[in-house]
N, C-alpha and C positions, 0 to 999 in steps of 0.2 A: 255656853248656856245663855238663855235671853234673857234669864231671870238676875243676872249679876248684871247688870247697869241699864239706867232706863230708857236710851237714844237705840239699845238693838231691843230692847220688849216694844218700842213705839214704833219700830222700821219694821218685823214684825207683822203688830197690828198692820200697819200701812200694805204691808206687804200682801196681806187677805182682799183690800177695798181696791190697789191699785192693776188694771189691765195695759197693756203695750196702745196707744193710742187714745189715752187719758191726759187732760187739764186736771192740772196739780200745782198747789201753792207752797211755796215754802217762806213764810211770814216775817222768820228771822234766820238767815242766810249764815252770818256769822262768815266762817272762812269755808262753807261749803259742804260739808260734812254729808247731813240732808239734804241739801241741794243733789250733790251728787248720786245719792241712790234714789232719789224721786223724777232723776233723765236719766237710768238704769233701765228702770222700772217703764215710763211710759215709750220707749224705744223712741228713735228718730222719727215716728210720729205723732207722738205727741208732744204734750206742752209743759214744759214747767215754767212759772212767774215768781221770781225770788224777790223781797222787800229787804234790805240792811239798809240803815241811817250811816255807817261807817264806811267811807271811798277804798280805806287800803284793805278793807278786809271782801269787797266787792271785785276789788282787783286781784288779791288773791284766790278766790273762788273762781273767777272769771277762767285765770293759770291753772288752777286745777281743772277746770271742764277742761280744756282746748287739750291737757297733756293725757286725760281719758280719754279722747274723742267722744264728749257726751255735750259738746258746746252749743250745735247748731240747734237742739232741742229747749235750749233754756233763754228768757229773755230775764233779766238781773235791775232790777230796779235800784236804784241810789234812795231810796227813798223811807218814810217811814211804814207799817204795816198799816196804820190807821189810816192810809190812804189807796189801800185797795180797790175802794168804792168807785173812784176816780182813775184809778190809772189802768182799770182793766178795761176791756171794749163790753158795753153794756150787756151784750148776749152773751157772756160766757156763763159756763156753767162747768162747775170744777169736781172731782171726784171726792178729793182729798187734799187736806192740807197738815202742817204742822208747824206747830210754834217751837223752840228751845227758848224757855223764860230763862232771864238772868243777866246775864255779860260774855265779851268774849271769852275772856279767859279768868282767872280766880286775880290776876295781878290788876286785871284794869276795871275800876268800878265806874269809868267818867259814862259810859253810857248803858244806858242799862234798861231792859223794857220795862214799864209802868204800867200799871192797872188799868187804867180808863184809856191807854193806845191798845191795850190788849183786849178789853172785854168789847171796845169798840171794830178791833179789828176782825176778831171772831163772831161778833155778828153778821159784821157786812160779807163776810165767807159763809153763813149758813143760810144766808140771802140769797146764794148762788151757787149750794151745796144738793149735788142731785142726789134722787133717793138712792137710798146704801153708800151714800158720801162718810166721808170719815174726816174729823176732826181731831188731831192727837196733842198734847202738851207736854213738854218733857220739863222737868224739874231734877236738874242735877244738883245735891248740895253745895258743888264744890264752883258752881257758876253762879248760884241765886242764895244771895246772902240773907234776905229778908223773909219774914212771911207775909207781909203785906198783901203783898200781887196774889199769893197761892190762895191767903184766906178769900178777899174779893175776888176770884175768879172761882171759886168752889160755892161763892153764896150766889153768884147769878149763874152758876149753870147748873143750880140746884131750883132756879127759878125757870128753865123751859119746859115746855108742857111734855108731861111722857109719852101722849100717846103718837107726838111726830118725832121725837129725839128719845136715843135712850144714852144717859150717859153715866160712865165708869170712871172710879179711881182706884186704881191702882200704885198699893204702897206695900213697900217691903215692912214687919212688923217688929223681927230682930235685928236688924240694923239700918242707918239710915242710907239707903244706896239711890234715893230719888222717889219721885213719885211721875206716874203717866197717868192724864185725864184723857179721857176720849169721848169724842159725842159721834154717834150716828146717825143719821137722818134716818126713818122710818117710812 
């Protein structure tokens, strides 16, 4: 069921915007999870660009593509998301992307995404988000311990104009299983 956790309701979504020979972002890499079905999804001709600030978990994603064979398709940046502006080649233009806000896992809090690397990174993606592009969020409780980032990121993307983005949140009402934000270019 897509409706019990919110990484397959977002993969999903992803899975409507995304074609075999699509530029696609995955913002926060983590150990690869979304990495790996976003070079599923665009076959060996297309692109995915991954962003993680964490080396061992860039390495373990890395181990996972190569043991799929979904490697040659992905290039994995060491780096932070709020620098996609810069590390991408100026003409791209990307179908879809997605964040997983929080940390890697519920045990290690030492890094963790922030509001102003995420609301910054999610611009400079809708700067180069073609139309019917898709933008997804995933909000796991069990990875994002704060509301900090959720609330600032619901109040500026409550501030894009509607008539080029239309954007969704998506929250389970009887229990708390996550929440998925999505913006679509228009």
């Amino acid at each position: 069921m897509i409706l019990n956790h919110p990484t397959k309701f977002a993969h999903f979504l992803l899975d409507q915007a995304i074609r075999p020979g699509d530029v696609v972002i995955d913002a926060t890499v983590g150990y690869g999870d979304d990495t790996l079905f976003l070079a599923e999804r665009v076959a060996d001709f297309g692109q995915v660009y991954g962003f993680e600030i964490q080396k061992e978990a860039i390495d373990s994603c890395a181990e996972r593509l190569i043991k799929a064979n979904q490697a040659s398709q992905v290039t994995l940046l060491n780096q932070g998301h709020e620098r996609i502006i810069t590390a991408l080649p100026p003409e791209l233009k990307a179908q879809a992307a997605i964040f997983s806000l929080g940390t890697l896992s519920p045990d290690s809090f030492e890094h963790i995404t922030l509001p102003n690397t995420t609301i910054s990174a999610y611009h400079q993606i809708l700067s180069r988000l073609n139309r019917g592009g898709l933008i997804v969020f995933v909000i796991d409780p069990r990875f994002n311990e704060t509301q900090e980032e959720i609330d600032y990121l619901i109040a500026d993307l409550s501030r894009l104009e509607p008539t080029n983005y239309r954007v969704c949140h998506f929250k389970a009402v009887n229990v708390d299983q996550g929440q998925v934000l999505a913006i679509e270019k228009i």
